[in-house]
Steps between C-alpha positions, in 0.01 A plus 500: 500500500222513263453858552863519377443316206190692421732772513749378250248444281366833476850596489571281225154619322610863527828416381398356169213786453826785557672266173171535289458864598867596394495318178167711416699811663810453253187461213330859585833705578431832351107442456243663748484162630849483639410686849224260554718177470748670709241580784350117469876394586582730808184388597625122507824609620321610793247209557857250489658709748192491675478149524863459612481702764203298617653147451808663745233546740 
């Protein structure tokens, strides 16, 4: 069980990080900045799907 709740924490953690990184995102549109922010959130979108997958397991 604590593995699981390790889990949801980072879960949580990446969660709140993918808020921050969208509220910058919706700052930079149209700058040279705006594919960066976007790569930082598939990025997270991929580490939480990640870490569902493994608390399935």
């Amino acid at each position: 069980m604590a593995d699981a709740d390790n889990i949801n924490s980072r879960i949580e953690q990446a969660e709140k990080l993918k808020e921050s990184l969208v509220a910058k995102f919706e700052k930079v549109k149209g700058s040279p900045r705006e594919e960066e922010f976007a790569l930082q959130i598939e990025k997270v979108d991929a580490l939480i799907a990640h870490l569902r997958q493994e608390l399935e397991e």
